[in-house]
Backbone as JSON Lines, residues from 0, in Angstrom:
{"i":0,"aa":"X","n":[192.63,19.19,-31.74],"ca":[193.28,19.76,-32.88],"c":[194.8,19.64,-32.76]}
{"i":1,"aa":"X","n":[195.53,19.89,-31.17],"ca":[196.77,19.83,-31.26],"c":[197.34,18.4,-31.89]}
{"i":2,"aa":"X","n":[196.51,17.32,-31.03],"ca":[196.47,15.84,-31.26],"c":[197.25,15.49,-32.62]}
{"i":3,"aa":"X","n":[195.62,15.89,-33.57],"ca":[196.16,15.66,-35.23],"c":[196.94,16.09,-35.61]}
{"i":4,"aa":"X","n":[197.34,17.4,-35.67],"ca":[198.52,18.45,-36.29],"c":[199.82,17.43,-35.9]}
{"i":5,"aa":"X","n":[200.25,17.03,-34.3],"ca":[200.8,16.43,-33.99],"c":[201.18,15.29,-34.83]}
{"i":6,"aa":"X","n":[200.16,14.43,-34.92],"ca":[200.34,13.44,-35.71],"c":[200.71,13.35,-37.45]}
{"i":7,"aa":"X","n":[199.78,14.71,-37.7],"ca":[200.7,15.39,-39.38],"c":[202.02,15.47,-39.24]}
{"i":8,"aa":"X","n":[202.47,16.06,-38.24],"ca":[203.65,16.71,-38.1],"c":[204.71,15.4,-38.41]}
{"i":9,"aa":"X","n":[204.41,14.19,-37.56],"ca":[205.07,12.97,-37.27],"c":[205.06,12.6,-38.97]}
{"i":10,"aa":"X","n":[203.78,12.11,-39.58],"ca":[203.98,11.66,-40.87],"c":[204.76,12.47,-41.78]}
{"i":11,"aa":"X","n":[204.92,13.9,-41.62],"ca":[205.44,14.56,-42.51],"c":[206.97,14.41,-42.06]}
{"i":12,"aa":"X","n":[207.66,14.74,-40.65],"ca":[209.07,14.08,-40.54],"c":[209.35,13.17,-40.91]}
{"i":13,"aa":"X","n":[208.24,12.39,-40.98],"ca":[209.21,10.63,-41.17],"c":[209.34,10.14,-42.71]}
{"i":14,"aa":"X","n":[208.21,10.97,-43.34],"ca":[208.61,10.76,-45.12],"c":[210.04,11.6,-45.25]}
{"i":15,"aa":"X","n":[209.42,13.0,-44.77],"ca":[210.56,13.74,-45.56],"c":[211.93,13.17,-44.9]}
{"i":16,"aa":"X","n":[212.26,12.43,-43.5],"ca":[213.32,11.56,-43.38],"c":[213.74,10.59,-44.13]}
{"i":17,"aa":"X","n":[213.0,9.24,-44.8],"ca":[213.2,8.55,-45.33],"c":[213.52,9.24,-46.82]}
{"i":18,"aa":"X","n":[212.79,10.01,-47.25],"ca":[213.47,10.81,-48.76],"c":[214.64,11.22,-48.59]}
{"i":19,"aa":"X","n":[215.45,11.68,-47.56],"ca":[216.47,12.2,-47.39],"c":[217.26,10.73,-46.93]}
{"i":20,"aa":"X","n":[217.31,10.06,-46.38],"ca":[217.93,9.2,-45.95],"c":[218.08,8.04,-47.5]}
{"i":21,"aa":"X","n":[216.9,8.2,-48.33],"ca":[217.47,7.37,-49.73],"c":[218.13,8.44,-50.42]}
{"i":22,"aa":"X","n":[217.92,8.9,-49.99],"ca":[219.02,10.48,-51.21],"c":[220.03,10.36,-50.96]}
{"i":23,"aa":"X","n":[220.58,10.45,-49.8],"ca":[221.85,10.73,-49.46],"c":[222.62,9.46,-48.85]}
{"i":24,"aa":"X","n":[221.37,8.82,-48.16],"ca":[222.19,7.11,-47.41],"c":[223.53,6.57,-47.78]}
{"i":25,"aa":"X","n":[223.19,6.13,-49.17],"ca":[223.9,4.9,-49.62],"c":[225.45,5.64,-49.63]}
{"i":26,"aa":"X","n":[225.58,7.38,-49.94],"ca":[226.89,8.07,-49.53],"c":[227.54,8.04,-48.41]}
{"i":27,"aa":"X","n":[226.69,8.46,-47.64],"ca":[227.16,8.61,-46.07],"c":[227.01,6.9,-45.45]}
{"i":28,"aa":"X","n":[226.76,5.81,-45.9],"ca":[226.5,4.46,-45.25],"c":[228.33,4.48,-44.75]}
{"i":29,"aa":"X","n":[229.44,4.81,-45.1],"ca":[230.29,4.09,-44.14],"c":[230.82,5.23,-43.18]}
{"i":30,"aa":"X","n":[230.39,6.14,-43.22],"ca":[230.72,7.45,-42.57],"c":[229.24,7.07,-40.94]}
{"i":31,"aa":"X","n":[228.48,6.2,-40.74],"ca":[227.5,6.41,-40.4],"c":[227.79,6.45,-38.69]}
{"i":32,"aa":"X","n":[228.33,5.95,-38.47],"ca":[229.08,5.88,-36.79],"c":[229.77,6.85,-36.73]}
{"i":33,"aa":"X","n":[230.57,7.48,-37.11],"ca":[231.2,9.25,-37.31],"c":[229.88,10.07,-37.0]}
{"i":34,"aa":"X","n":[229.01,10.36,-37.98],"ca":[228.44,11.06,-38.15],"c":[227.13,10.9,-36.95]}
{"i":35,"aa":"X","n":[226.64,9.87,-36.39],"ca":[225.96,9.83,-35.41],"c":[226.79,10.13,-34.07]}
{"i":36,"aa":"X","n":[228.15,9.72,-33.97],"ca":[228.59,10.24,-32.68],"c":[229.06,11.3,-32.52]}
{"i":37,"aa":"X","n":[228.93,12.25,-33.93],"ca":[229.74,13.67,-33.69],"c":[228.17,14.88,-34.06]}
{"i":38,"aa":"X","n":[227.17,14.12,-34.78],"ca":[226.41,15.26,-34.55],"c":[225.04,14.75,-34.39]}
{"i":39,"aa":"X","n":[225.1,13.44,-33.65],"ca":[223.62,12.9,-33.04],"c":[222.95,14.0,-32.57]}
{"i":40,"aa":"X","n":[223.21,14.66,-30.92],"ca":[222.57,15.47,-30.34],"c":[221.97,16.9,-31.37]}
{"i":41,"aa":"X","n":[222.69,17.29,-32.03],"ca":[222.88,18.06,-32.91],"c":[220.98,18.46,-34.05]}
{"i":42,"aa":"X","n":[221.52,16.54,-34.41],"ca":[220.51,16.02,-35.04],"c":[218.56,15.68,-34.91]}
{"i":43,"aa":"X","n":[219.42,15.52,-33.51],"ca":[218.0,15.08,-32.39],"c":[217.12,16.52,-31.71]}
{"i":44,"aa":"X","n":[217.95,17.0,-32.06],"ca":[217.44,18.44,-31.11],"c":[216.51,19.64,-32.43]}
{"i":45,"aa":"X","n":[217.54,19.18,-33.44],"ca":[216.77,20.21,-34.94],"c":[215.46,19.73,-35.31]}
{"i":46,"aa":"X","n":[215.26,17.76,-35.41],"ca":[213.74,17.26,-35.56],"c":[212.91,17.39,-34.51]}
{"i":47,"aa":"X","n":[213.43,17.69,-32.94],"ca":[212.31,18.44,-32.26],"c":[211.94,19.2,-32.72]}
{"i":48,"aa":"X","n":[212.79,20.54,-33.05],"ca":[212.32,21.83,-33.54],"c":[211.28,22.12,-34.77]}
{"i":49,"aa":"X","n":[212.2,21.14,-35.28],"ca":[211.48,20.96,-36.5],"c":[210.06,19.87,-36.84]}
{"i":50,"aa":"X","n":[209.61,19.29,-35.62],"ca":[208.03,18.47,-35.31],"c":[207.71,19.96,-34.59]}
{"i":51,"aa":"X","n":[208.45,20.57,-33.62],"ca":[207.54,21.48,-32.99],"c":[206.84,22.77,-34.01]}
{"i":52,"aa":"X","n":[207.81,23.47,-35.09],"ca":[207.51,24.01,-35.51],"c":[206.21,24.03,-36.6]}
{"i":53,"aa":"X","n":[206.44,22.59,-37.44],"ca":[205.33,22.2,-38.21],"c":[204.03,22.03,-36.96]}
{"i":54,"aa":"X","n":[203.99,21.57,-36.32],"ca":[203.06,20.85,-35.26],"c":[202.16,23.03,-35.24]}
{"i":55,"aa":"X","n":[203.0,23.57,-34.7],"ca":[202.18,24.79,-34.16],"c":[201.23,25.77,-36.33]}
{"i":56,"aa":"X","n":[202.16,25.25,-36.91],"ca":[202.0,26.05,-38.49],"c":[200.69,25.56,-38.5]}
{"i":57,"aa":"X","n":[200.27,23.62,-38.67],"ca":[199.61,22.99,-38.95],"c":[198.19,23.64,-38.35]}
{"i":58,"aa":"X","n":[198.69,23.56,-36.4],"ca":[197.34,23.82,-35.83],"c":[196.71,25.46,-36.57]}
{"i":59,"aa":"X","n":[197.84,26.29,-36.43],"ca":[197.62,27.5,-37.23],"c":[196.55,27.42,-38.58]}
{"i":60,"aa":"X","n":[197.05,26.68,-39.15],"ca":[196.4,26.52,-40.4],"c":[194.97,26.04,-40.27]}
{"i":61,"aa":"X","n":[194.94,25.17,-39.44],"ca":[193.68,24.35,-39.49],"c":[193.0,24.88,-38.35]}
{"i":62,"aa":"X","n":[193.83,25.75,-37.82],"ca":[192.5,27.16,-37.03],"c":[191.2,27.92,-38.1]}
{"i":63,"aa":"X","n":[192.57,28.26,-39.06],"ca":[192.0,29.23,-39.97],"c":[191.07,28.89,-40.85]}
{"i":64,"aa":"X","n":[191.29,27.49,-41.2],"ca":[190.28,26.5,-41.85],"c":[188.98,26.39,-41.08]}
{"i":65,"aa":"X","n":[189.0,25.39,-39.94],"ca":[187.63,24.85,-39.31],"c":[187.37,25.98,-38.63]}
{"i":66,"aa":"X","n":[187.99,27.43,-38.25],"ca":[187.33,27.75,-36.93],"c":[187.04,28.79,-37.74]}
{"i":67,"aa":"X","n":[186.48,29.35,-38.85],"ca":[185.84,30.83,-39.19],"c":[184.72,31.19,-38.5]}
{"i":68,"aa":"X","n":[184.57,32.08,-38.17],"ca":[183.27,33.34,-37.94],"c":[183.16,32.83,-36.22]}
{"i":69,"aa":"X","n":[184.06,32.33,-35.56],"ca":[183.73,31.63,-34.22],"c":[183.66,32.94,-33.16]}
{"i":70,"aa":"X","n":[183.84,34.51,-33.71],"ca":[184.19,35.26,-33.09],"c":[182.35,35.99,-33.0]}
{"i":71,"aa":"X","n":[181.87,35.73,-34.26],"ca":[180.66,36.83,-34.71],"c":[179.79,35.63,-34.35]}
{"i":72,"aa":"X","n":[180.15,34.44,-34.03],"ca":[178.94,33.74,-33.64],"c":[179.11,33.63,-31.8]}
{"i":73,"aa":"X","n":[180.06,33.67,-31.41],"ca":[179.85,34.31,-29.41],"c":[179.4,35.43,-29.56]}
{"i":74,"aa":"X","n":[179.9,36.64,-30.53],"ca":[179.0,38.13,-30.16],"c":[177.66,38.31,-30.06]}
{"i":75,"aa":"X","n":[177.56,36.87,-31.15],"ca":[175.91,37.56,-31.72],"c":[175.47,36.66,-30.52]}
{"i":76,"aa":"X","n":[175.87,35.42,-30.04],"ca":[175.33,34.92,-28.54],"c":[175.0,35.87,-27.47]}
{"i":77,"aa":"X","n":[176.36,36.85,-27.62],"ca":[176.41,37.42,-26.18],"c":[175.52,38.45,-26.0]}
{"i":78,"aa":"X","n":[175.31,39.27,-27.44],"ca":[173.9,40.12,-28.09],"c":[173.17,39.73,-27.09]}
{"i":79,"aa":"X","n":[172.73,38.41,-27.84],"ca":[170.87,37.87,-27.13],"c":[171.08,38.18,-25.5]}
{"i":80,"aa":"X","n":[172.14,37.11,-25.81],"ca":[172.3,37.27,-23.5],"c":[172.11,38.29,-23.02]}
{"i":81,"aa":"X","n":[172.71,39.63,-23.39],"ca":[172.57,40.85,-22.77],"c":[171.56,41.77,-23.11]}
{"i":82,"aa":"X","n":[170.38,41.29,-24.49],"ca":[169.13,42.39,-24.5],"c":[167.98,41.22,-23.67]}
{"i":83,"aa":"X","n":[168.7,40.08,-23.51],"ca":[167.23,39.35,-22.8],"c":[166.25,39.08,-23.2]}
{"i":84,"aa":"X","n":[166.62,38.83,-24.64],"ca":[165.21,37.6,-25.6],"c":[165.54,36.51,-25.61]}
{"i":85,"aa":"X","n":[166.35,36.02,-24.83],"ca":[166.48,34.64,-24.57],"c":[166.81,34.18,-23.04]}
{"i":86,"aa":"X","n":[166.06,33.22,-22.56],"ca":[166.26,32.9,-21.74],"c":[167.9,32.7,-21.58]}
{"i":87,"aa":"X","n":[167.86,32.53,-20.33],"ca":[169.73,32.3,-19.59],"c":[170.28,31.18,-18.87]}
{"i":88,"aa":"X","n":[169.8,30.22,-20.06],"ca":[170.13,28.96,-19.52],"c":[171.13,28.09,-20.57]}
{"i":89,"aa":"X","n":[172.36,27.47,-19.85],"ca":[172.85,27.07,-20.93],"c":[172.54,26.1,-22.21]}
{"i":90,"aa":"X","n":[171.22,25.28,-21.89],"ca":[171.04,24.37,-22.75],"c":[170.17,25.72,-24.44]}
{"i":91,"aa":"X","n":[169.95,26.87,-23.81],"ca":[169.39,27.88,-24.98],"c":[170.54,28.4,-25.26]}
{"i":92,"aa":"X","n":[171.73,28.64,-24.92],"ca":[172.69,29.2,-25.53],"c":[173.43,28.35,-26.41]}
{"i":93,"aa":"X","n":[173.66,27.04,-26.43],"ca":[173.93,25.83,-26.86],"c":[172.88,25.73,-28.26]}
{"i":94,"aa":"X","n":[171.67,25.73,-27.8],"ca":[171.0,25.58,-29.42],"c":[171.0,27.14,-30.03]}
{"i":95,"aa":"X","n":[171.3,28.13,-29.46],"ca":[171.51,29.22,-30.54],"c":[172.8,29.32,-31.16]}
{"i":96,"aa":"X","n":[173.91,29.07,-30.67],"ca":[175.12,29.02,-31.3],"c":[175.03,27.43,-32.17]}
{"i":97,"aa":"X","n":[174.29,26.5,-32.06],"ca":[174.15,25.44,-33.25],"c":[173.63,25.78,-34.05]}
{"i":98,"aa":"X","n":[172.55,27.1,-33.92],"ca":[171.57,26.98,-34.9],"c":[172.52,28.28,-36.11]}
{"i":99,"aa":"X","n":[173.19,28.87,-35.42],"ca":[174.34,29.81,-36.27],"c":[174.96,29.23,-36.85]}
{"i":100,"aa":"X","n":[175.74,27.9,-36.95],"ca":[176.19,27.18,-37.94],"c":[175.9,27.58,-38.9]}
């Protein structure tokens, strides 16, 4: 999950870069050596923040999406396990939490 988000994160910097870079480019094109040697680091350090921040929203989001009820389907596992109508082997705990799907 981190993987993909990751990789959202990347497609979504690099459009919303290029939208900004035709927006504003063709202004700033002779200013462009100024402006990379006075606020490169500056620059480089905010699109970390800013991949890291989308990157953690995304996984957030797409917790909340794919992972519902993942809490009431271990309880109701851990139920069986502890009244002992099911055997205690992992390949039966495996098909009861599939069969909760």
């Amino acid at each position: 999950m981190a993987k993909h988000s990751f990789y959202v994160s990347l497609l979504i910097t690099g459009a919303f870069s290029i939208w900004i870079a035709l927006r504003v480019g063709p202004a700033l094109w002779p200013y462009k050596l100024h402006i990379w040697h006075t606020y490169g680091l500056p620059i480089v350090i905010y699109l970390c923040l800013f991949i890291l921040t989308l990157t953690l929203v995304l996984m957030l989001l797409a917790r909340m999406i794919w992972l519902k009820d993942t809490g009431s389907k271990l309880q109701h596992a851990a139920k069986e396990l502890q009244q002992g109508s099911m055997a205690k082997t992992p390949d039966s705990l495996l098909s009861l939490i599939q069969t909760r799907k």
